[in-house]
Chimera marker file (.cmm) of the C-alpha trace (Angstrom):
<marker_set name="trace">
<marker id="1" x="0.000" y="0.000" z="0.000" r="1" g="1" b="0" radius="0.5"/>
<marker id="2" x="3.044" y="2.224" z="-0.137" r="1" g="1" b="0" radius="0.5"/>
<marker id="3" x="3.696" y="2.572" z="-3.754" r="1" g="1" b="0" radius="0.5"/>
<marker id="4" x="3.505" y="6.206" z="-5.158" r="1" g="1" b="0" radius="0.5"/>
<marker id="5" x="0.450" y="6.147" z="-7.616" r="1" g="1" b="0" radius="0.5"/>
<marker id="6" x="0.690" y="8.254" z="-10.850" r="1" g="1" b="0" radius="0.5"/>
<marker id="7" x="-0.896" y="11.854" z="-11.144" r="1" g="1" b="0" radius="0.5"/>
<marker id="8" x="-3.246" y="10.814" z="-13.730" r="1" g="1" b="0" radius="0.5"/>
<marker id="9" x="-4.619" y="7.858" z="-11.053" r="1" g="1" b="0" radius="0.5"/>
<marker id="10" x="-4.497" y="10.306" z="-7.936" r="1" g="1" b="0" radius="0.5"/>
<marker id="11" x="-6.506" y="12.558" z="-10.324" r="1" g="1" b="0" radius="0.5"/>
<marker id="12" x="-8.840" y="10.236" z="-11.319" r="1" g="1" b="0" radius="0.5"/>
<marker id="13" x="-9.693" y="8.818" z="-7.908" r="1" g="1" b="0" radius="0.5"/>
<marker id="14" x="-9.918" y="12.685" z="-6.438" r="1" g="1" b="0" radius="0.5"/>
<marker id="15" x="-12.627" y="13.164" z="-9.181" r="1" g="1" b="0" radius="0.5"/>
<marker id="16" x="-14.294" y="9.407" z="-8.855" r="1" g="1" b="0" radius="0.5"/>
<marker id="17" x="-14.720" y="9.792" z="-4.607" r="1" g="1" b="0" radius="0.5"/>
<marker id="18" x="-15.831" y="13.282" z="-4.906" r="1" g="1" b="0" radius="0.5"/>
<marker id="19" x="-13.354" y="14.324" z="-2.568" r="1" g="1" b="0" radius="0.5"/>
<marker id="20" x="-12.814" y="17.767" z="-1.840" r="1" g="1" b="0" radius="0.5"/>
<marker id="21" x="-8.935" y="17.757" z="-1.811" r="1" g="1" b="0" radius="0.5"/>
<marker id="22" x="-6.644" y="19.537" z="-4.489" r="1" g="1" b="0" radius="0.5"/>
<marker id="23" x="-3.723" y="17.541" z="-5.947" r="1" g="1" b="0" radius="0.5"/>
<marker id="24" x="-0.738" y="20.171" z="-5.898" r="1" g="1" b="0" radius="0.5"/>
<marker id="25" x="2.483" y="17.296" z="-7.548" r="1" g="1" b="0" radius="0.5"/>
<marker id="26" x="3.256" y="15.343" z="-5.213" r="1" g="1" b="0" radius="0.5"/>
<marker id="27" x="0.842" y="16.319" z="-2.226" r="1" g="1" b="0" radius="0.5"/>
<marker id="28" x="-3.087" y="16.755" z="-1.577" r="1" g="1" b="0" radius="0.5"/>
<marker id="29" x="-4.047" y="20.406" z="-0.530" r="1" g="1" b="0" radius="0.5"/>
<marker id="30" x="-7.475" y="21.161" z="1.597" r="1" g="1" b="0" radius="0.5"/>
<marker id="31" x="-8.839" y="24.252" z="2.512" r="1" g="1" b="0" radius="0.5"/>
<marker id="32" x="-11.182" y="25.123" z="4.846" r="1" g="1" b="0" radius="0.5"/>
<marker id="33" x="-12.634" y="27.820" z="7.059" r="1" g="1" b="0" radius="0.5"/>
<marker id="34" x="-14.152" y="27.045" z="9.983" r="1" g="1" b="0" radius="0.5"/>
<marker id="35" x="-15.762" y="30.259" z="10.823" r="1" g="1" b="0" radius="0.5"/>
<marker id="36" x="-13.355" y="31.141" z="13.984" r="1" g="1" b="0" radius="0.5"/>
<marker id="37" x="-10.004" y="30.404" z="15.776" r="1" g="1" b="0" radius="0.5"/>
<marker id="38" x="-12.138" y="27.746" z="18.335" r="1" g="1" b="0" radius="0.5"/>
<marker id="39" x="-13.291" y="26.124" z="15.310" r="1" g="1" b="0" radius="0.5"/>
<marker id="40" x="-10.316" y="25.892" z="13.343" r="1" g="1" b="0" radius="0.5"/>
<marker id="41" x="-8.851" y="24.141" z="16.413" r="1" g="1" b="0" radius="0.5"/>
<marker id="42" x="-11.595" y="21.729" z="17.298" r="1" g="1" b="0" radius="0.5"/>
<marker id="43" x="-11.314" y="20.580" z="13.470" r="1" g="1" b="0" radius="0.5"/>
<marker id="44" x="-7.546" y="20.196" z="13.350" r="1" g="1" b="0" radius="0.5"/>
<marker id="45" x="-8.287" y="18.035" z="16.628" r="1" g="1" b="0" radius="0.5"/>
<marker id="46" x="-10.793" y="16.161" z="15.054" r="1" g="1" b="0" radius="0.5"/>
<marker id="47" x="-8.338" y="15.420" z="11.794" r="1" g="1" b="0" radius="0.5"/>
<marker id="48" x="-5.545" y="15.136" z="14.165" r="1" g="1" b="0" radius="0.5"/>
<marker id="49" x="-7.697" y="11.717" z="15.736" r="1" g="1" b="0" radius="0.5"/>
<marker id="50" x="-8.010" y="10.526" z="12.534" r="1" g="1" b="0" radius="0.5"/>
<marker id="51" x="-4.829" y="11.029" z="11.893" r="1" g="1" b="0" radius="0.5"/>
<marker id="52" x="-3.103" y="9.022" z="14.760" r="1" g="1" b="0" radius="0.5"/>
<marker id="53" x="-5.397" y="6.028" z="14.384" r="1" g="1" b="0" radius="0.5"/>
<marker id="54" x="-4.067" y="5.648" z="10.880" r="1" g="1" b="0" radius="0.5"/>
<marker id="55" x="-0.700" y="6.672" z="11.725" r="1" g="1" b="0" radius="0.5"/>
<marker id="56" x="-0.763" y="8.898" z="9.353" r="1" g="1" b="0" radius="0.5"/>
<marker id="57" x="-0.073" y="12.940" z="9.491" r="1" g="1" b="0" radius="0.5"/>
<marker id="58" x="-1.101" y="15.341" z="7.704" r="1" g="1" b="0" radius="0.5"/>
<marker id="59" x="0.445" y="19.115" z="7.492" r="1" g="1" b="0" radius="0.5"/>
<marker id="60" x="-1.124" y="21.507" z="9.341" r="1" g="1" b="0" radius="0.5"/>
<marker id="61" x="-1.175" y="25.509" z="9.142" r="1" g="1" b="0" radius="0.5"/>
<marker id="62" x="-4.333" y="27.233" z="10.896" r="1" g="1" b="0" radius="0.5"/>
<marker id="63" x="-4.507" y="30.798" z="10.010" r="1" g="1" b="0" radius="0.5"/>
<marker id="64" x="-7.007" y="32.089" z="12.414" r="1" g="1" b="0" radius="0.5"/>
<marker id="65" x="-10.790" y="30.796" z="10.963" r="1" g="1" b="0" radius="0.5"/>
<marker id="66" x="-8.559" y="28.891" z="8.100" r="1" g="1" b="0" radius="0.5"/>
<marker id="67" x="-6.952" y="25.658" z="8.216" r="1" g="1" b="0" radius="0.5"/>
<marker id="68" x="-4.644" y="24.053" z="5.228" r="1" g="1" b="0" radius="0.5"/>
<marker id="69" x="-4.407" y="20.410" z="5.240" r="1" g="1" b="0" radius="0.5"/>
<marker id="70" x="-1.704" y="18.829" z="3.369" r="1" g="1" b="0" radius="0.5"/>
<marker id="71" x="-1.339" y="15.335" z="3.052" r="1" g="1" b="0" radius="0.5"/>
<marker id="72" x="1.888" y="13.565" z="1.411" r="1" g="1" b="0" radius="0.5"/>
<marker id="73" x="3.565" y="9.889" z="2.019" r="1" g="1" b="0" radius="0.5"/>
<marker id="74" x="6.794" y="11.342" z="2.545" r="1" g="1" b="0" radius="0.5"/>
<marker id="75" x="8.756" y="7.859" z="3.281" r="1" g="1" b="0" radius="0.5"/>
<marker id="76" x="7.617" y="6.457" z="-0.403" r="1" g="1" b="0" radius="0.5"/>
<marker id="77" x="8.374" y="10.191" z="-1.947" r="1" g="1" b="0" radius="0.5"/>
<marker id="78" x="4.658" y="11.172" z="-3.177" r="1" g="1" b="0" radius="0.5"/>
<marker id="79" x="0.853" y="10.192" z="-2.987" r="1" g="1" b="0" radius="0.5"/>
<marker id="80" x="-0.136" y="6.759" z="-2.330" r="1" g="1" b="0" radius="0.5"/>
<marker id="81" x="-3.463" y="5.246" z="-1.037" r="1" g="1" b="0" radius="0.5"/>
<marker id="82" x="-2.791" y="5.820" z="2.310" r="1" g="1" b="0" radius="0.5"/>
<marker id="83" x="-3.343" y="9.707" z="1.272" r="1" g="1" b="0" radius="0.5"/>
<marker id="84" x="-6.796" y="9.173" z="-0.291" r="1" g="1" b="0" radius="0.5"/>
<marker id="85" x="-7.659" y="6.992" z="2.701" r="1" g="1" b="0" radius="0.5"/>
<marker id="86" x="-7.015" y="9.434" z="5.116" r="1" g="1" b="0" radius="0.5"/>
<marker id="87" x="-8.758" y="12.543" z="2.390" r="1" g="1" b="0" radius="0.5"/>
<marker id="88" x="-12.001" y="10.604" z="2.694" r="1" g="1" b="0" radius="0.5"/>
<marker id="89" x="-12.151" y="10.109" z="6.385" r="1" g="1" b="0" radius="0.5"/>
<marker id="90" x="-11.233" y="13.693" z="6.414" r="1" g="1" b="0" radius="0.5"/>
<marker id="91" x="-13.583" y="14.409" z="4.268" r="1" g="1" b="0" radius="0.5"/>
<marker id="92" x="-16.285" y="12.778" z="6.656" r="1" g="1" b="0" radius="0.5"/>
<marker id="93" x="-16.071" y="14.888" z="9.101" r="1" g="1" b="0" radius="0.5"/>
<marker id="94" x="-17.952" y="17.962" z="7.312" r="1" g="1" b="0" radius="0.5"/>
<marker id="95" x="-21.510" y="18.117" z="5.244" r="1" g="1" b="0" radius="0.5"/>
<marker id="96" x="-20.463" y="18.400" z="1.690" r="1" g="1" b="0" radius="0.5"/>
<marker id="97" x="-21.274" y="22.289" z="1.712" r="1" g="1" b="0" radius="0.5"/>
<marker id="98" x="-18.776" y="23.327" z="4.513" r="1" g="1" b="0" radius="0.5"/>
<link id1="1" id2="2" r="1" g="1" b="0" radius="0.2"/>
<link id1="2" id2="3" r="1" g="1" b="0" radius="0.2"/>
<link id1="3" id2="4" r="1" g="1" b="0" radius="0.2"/>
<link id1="4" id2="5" r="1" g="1" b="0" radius="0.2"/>
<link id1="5" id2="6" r="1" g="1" b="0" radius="0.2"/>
<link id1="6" id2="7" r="1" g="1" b="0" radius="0.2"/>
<link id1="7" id2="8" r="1" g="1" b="0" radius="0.2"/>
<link id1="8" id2="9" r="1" g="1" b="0" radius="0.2"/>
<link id1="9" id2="10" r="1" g="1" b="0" radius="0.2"/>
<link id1="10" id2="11" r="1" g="1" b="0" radius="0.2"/>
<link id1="11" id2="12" r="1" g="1" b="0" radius="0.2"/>
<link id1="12" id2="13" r="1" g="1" b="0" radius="0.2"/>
<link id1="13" id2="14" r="1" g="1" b="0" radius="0.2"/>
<link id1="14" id2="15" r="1" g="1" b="0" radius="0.2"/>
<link id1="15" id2="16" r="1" g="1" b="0" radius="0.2"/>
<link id1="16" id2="17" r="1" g="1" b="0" radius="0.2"/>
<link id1="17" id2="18" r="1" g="1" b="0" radius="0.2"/>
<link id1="18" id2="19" r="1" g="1" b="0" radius="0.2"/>
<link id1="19" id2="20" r="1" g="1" b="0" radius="0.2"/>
<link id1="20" id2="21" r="1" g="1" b="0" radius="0.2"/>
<link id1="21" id2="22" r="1" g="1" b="0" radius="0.2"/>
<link id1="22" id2="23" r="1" g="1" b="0" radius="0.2"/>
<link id1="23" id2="24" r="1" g="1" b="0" radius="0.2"/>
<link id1="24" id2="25" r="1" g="1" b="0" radius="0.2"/>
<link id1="25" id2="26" r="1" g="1" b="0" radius="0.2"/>
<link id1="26" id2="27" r="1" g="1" b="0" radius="0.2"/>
<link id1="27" id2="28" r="1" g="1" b="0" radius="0.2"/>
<link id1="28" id2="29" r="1" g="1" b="0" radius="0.2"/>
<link id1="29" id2="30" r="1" g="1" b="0" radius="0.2"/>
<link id1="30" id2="31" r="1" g="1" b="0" radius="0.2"/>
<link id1="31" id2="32" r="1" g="1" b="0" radius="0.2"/>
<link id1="32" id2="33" r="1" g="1" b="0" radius="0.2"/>
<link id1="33" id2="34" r="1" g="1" b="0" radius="0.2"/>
<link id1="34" id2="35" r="1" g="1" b="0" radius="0.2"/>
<link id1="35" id2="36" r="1" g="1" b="0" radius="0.2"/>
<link id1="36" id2="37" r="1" g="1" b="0" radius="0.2"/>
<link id1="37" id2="38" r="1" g="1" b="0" radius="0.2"/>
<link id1="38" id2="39" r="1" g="1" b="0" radius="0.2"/>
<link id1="39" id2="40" r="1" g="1" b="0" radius="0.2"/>
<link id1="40" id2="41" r="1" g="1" b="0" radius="0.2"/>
<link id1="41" id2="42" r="1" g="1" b="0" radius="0.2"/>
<link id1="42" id2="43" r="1" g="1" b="0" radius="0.2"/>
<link id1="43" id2="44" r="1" g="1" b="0" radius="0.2"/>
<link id1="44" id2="45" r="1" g="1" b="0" radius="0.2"/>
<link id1="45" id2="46" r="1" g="1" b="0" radius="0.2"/>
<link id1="46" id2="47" r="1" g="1" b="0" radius="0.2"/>
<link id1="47" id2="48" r="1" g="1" b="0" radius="0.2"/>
<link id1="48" id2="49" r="1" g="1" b="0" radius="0.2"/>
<link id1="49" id2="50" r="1" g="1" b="0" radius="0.2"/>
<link id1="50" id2="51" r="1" g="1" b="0" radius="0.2"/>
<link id1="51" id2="52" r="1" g="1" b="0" radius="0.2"/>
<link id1="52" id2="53" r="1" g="1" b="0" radius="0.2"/>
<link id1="53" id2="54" r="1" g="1" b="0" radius="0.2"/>
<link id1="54" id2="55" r="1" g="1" b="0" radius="0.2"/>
<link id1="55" id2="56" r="1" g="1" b="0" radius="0.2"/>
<link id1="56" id2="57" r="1" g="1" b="0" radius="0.2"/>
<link id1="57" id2="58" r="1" g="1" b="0" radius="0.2"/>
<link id1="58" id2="59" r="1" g="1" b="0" radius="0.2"/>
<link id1="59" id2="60" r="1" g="1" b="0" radius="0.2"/>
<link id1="60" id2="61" r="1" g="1" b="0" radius="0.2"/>
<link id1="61" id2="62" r="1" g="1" b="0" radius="0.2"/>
<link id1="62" id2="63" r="1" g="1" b="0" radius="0.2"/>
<link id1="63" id2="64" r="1" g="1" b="0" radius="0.2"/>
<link id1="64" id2="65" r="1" g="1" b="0" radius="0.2"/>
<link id1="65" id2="66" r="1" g="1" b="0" radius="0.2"/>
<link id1="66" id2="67" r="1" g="1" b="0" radius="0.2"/>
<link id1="67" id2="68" r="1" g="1" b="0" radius="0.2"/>
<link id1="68" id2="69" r="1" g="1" b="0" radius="0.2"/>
<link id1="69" id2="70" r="1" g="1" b="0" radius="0.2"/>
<link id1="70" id2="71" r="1" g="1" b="0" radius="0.2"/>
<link id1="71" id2="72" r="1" g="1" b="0" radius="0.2"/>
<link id1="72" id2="73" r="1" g="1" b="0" radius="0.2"/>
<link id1="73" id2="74" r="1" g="1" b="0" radius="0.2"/>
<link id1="74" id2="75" r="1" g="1" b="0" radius="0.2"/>
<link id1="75" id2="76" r="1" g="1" b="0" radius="0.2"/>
<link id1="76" id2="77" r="1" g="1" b="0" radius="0.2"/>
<link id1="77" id2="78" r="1" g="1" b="0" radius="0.2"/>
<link id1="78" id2="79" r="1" g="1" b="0" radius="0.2"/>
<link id1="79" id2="80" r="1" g="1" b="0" radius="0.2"/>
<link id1="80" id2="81" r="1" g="1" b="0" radius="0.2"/>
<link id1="81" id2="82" r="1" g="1" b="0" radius="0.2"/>
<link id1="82" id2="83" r="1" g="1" b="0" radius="0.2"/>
<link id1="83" id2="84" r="1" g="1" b="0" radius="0.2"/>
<link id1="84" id2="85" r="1" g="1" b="0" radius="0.2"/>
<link id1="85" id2="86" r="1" g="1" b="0" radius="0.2"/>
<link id1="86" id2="87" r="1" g="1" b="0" radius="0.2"/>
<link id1="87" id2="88" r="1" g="1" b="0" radius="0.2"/>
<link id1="88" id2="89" r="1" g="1" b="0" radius="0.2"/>
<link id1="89" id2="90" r="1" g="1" b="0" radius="0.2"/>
<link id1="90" id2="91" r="1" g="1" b="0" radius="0.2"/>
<link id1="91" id2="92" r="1" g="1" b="0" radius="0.2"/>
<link id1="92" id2="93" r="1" g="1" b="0" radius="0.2"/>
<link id1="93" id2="94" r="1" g="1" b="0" radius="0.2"/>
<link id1="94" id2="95" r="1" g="1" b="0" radius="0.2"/>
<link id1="95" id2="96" r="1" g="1" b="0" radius="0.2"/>
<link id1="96" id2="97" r="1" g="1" b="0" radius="0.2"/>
<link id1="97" id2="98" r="1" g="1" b="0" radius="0.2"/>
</marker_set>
């Protein structure tokens, strides 16, 4: 489950699971806004759960109300399936509109 998959696959599965995630090369870029500072951070805990039980970490810069998520395999050198794992349990957290 480590090998890096190629653009045109991470593309194509970003588009097929409707996830909300940007690829950016070699690394999956969310934004959100969460309306406030207290929300930003109960979100980032909430990712940050998911996170640990999959052993698997994504960037995180909070910016006030805004939070950028950034996911990468860094160990295989690019996106793999662990990435769009963790996107769409990420991605489960919100309604589709937020």
């Amino acid at each position: 489950m480590s090998g890096v998959l190629p653009p045109a696959e991470v593309d194509a599965a970003l588009e097929g699971r409707n996830l909300r995630w940007r690829r950016e090369g070699d690394v999956l870029v969310k934004e959100v806004d969460r309306g406030n500072f207290a929300g930003a951070l109960a979100y980032v805990n909430r990712v940050g759960a998911l996170a640990e039980a999959a052993n698997h970490h994504p960037d995180v810069d909070i910016r006030w109300s805004n939070v950028v998520l950034r996911l990468s395999t860094h160990s295989a050198g690019g996106l793999t399936a662990r990435d769009l794992a963790l996107a769409a349990e990420i991605d489960a957290l919100e309604p589709e509109g937020d």
